[in-house]
N, C-alpha and C positions, 0 to 999 in steps of 0.2 A: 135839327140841323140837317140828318141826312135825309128828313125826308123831304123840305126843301129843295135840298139836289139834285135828288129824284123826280122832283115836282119839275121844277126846271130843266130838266132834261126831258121831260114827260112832252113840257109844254112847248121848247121850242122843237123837237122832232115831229111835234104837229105842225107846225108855224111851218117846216120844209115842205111839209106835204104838202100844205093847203096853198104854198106860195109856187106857181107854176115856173116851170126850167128849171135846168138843174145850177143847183146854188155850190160851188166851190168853198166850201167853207170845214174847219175840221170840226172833230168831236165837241172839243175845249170851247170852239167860237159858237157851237149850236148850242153849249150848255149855259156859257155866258149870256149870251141873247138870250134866252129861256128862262136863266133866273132874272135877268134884267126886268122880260116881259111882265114875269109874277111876278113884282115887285110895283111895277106901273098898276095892273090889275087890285093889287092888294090895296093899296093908297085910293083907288076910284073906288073900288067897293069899300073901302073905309069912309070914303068926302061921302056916299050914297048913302049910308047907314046902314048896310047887308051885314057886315061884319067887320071881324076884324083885319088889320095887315096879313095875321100869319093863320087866319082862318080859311080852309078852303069850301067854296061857296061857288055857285052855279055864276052870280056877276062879275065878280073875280076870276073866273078860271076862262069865259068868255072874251072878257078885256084883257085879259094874259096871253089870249093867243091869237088875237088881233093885236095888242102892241107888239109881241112876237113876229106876227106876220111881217109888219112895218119894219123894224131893226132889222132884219133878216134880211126884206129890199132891200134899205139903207146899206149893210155892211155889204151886201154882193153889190152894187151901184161902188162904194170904193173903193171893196176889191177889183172891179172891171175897169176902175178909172187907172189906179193904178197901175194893173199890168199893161194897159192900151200906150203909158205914159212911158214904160222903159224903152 
């Protein structure tokens, strides 16, 4: 479990990096997005037949931090809609 956490914190403080401008977002919402991403990643590398969900694997960790990448626009895109709206 905790290394999971790790994992997800691993994966979405890539997912900042790689996604250009700076993203407004806190620790909690980088780690949540990150395990979310490993978790998309785990299930496509599970549908592929790499391994398993809670196995880490070169296609999984891949599609973890491209679905990372994504979530990551998405919640800074709400966060910006949001604050444009008050």
């Amino acid at each position: 479990m905790i290394g999971f956490i790790v994992a997800g914190l691993v994966i979405g403080a890539l997912a900042r990096l790689i996604k250009p401008g700076k993203q407004n977002l806190s620790l909690i919402v980088t780690l949540l997005l990150g395990l979310a991403g490993s978790v998309i990643g785990g299930v496509i590398a599970n549908l592929l037949g790499t391994g398993d969900i809670f196995e880490l694997n070169v296609v999984g960790f891949i599609v973890a931090v491209v679905a990372s990448v994504l979530l990551v626009g998405v919640a800074e895109g709400l966060s910006g809609r949001r604050s444009s709206v008050r």
